[in-house]
Biotite code that builds the C-alpha atoms (Angstrom):
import biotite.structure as struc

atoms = struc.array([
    struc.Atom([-37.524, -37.937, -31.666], chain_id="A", res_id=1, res_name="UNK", atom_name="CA", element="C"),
    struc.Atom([-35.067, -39.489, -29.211], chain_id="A", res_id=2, res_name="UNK", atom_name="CA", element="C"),
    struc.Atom([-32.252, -38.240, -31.402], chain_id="A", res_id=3, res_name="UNK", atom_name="CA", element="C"),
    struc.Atom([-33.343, -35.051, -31.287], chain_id="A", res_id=4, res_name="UNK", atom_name="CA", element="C"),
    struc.Atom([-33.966, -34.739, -27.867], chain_id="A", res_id=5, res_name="UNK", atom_name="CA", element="C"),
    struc.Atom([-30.441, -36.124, -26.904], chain_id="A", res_id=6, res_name="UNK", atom_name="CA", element="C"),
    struc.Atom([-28.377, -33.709, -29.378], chain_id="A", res_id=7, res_name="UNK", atom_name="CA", element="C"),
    struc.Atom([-30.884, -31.338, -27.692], chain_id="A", res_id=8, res_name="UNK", atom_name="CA", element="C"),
    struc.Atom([-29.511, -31.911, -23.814], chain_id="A", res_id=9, res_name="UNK", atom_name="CA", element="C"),
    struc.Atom([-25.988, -32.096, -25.376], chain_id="A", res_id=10, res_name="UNK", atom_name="CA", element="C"),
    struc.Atom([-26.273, -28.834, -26.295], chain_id="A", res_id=11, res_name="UNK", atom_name="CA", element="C"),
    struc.Atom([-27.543, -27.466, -23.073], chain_id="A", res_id=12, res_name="UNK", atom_name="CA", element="C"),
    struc.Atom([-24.836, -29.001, -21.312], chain_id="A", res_id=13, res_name="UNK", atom_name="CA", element="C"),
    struc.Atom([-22.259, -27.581, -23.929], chain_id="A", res_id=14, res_name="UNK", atom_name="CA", element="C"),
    struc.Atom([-24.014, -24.298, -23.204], chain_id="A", res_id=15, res_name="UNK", atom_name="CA", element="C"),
    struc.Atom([-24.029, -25.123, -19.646], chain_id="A", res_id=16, res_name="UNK", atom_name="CA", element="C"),
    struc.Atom([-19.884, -25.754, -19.420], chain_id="A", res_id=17, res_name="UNK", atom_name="CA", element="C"),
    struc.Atom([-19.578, -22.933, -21.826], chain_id="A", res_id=18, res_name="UNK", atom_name="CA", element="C"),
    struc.Atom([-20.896, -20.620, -18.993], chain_id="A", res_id=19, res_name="UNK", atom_name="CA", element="C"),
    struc.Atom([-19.438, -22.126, -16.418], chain_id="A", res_id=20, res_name="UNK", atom_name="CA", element="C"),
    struc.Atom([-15.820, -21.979, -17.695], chain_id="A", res_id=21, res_name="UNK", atom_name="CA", element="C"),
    struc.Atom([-16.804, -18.276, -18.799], chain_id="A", res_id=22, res_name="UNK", atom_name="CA", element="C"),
    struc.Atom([-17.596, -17.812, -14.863], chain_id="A", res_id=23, res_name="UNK", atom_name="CA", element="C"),
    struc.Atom([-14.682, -19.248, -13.590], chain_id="A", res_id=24, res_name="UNK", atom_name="CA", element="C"),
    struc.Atom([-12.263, -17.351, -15.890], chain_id="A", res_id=25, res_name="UNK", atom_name="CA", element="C"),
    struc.Atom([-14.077, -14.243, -14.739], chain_id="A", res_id=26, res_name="UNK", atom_name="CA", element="C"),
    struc.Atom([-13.730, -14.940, -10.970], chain_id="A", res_id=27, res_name="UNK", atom_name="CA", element="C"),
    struc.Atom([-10.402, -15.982, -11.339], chain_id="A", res_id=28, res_name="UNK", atom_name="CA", element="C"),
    struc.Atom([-9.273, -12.363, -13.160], chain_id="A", res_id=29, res_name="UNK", atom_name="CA", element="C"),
    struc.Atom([-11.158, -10.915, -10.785], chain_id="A", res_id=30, res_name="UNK", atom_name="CA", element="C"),
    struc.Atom([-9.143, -12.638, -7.686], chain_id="A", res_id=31, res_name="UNK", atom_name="CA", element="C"),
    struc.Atom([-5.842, -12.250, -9.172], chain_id="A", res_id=32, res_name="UNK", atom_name="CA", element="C"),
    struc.Atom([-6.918, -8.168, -9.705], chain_id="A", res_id=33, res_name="UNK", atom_name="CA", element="C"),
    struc.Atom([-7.801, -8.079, -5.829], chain_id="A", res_id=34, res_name="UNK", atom_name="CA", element="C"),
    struc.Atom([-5.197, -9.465, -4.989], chain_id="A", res_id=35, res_name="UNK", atom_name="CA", element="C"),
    struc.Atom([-2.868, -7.290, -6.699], chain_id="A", res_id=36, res_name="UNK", atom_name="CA", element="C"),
    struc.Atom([-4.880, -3.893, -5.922], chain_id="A", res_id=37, res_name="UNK", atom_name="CA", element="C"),
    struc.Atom([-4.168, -5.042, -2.086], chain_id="A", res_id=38, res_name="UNK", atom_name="CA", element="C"),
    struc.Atom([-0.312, -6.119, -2.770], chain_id="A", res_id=39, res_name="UNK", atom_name="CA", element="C"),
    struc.Atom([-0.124, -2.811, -4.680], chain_id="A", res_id=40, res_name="UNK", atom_name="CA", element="C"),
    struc.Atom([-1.457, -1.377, -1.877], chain_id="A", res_id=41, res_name="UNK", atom_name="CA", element="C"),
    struc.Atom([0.415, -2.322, 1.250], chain_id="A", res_id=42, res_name="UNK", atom_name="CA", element="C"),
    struc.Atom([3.913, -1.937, -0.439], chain_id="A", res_id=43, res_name="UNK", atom_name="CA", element="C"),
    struc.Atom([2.931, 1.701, -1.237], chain_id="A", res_id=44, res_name="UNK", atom_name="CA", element="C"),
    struc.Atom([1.833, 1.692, 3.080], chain_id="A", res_id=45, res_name="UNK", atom_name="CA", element="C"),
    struc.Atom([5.188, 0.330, 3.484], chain_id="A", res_id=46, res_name="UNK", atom_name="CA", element="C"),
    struc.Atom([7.382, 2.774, 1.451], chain_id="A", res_id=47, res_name="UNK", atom_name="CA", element="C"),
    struc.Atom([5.036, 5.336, 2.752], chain_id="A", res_id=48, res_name="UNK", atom_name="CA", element="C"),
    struc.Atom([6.045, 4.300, 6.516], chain_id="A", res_id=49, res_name="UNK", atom_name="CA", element="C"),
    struc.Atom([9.895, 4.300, 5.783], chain_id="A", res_id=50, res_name="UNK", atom_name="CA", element="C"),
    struc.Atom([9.871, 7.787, 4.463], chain_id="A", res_id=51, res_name="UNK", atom_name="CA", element="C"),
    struc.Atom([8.202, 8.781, 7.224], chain_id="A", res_id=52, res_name="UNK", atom_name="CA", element="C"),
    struc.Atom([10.849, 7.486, 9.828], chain_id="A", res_id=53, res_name="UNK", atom_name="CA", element="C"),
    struc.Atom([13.616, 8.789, 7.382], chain_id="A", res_id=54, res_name="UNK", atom_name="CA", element="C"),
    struc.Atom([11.660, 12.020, 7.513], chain_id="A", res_id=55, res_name="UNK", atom_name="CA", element="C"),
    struc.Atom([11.374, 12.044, 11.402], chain_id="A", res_id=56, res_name="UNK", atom_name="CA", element="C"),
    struc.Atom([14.898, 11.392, 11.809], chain_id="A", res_id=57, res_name="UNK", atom_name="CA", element="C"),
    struc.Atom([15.488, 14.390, 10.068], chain_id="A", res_id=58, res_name="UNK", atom_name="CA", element="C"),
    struc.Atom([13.398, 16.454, 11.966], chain_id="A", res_id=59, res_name="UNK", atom_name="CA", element="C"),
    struc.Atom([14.717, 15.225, 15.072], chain_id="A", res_id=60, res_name="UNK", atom_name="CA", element="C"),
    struc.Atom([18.325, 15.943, 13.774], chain_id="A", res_id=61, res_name="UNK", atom_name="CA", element="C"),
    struc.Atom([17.291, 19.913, 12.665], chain_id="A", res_id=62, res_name="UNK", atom_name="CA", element="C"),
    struc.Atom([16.087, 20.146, 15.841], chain_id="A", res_id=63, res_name="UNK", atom_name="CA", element="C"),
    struc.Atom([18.914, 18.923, 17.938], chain_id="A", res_id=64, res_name="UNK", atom_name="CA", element="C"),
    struc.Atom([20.965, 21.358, 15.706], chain_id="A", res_id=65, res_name="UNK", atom_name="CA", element="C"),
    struc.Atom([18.572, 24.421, 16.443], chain_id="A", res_id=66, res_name="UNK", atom_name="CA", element="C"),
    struc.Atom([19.089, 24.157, 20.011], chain_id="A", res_id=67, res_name="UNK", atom_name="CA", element="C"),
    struc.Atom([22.331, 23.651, 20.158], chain_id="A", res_id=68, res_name="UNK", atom_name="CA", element="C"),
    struc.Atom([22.677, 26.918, 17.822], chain_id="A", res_id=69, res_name="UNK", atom_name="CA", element="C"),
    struc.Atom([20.342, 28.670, 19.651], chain_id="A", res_id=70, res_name="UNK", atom_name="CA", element="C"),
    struc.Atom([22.431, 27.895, 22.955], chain_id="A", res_id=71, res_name="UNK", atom_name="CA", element="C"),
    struc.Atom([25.491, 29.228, 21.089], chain_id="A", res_id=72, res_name="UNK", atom_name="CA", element="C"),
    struc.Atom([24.172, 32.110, 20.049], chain_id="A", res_id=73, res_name="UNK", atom_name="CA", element="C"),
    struc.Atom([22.714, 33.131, 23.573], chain_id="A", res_id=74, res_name="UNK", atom_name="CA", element="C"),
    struc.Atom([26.037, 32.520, 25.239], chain_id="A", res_id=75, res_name="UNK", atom_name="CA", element="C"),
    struc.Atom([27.749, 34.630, 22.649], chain_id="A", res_id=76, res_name="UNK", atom_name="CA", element="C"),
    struc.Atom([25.539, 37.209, 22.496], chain_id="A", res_id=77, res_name="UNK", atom_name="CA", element="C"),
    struc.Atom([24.166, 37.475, 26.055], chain_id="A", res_id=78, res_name="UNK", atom_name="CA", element="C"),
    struc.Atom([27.282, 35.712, 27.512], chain_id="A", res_id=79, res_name="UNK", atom_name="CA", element="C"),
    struc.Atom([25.458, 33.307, 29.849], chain_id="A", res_id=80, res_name="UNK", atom_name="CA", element="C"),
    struc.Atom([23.194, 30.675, 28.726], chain_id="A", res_id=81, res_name="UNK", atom_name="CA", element="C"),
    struc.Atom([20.204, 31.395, 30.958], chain_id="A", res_id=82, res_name="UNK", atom_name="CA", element="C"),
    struc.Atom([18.232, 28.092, 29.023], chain_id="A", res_id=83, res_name="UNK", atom_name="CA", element="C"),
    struc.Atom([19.019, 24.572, 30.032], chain_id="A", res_id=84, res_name="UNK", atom_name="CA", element="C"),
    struc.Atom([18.447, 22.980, 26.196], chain_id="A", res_id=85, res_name="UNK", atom_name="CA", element="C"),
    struc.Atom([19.180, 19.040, 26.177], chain_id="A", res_id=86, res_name="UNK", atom_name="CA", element="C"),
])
């Protein structure tokens, strides 16, 4: 009877450290997906960001350019340049 009993609370804790190394193997993939889902993510907000400063330099450039053009044109055209365009 005592025989049986002990093999019997082996296997529970078999069972028991069976379940528990399941758990932590699941946590642990979990944490390690997190963690890249939020690495993943704040490169992308990074790249993101630096095309957006490439993209407003642009901007800022095409419209320097369109002034300037536009204050060529109307001294050409109109022969003053009645705009003050900085």
């Amino acid at each position: 009877m005592k025989l049986m009993i002990h093999t019997y609370n082996v296997a529970q804790c078999r069972g028991f450290i069976a379940l528990v190394a399941v758990l932590m193997l699941a946590l642990g993939t979990f944490a390690f997906s997190i963690s890249t889902i939020v690495s993943a993510t704040l490169y992308s907000d990074m790249v993101y960001a630096r095309e957006m400063r490439i993209q407003k330099k642009l901007d800022q450039e095409s419209c320097q350019a369109t002034f300037a053009l536009m204050k060529i044109k109307d001294y050409f055209l109109i022969g003053e340049s009645n705009c003050e365009y900085h």
